[in-house]
N, C-alpha and C positions, 0 to 999 in steps of 0.2 A: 580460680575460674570465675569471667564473668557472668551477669544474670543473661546477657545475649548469649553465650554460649552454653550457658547451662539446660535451653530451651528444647525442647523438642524440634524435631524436622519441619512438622506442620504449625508448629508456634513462629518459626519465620515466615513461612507463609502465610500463615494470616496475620500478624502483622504486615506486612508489606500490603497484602489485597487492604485492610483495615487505612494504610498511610495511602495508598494510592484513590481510595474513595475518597479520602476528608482533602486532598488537595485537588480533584475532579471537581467536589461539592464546592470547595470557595472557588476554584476559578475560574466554574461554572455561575456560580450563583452569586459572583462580585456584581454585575452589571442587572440582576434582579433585587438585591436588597440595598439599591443605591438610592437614597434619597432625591437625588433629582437627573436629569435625562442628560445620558452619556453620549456627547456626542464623536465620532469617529472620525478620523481626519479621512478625507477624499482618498491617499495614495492606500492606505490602511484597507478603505471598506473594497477599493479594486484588488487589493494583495488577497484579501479574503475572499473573492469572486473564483481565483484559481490556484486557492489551497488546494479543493478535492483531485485538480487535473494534478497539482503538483504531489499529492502522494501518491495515485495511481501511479504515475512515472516514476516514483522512486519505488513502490514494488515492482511493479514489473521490468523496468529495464537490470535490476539484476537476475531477474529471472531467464532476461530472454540473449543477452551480451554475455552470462557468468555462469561458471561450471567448476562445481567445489572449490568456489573461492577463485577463481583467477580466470581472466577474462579466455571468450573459445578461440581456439586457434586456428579452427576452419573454418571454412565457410557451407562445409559438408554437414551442417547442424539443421536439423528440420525446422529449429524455432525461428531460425531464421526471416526463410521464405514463408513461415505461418506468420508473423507477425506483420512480414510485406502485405500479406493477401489478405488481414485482418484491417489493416489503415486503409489499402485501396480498396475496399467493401467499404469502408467505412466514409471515406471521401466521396464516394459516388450516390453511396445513400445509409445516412447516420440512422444509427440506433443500435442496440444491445446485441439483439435476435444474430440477424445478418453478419455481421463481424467476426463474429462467435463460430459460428457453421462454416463461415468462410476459412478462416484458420485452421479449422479443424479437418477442413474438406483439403487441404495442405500437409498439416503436419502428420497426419495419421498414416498416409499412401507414402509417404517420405521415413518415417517414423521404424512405420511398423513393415513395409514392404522391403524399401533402399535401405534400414539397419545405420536411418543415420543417427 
C-alpha cells in the first residue's frame, strides 16, 4: 500500500486545496516578485481585456444550449427565449440589473406556466 493511499479521505483533500494554493501563489505572484518591469506584448494585454466575457460564455452557454450532457433538442425550452430576452435588454441598455429581470420576466411564465 502506497503513503497516497494509505491517507485519509480528507488528507486528499487537503492536499490538493494545499497544491492548488502554492501554484495560485507563484502564478499569481510571478509578475510581483520580479525584479524588473514585466512588459506584455500588445496581442496578450487585448486577449486579457476579454478573458472575463470569455469565461462567462463558457459557463453559461452550456448552461443555456445543454441538458444532462447533450445539447436540447427543442426549441420548447424556456432558456431559450430567456437568454433572447436577456441580450436584447441588454443590447438596448447594458447593465446587470435589467438583463437579469428581463430573463426571468421570460423564463419563469414559460417555465413555470407552459411546463417547458
Amino acid at each position: 500500500m502506497t503513503a497516497w493511499a494509505a491517507l485519509p479521505g480528507w488528507g486528499h483533500a487537503a492536499i490538493t486545496i494545499l497544491g492548488m494554493a502554492a501554484v495560485t501563489a507563484i502564478s499569481r505572484g510571478f509578475f510581483l516578485w520580479s525584479n524588473r518591469d514585466v512588459r506584455l506584448p500588445d496581442a496578450l494585454q487585448r486577449a486579457l481585456q476579454v478573458a472575463p466575457l470569455a469565461a462567462i460564455v463558457a459557463v453559461l452557454a452550456p448552461e443555456i444550449f445543454m441538458t444532462h450532457g447533450a445539447l436540447i433538442g427543442t426549441w420548447r425550452d424556456a432558456r431559450l427565449p430567456a437568454a433572447l430576452a436577456a441580450t436584447a435588454f441588454y443590447s438596448w441598455r447594458p447593465g446587470v440589473l435589467g438583463p437579469l429581470l428581463a430573463g426571468l420576466a421570460v423564463y419563469m411564465p414559460l417555465h413555470i406556466g407552459l411546463g417547458w
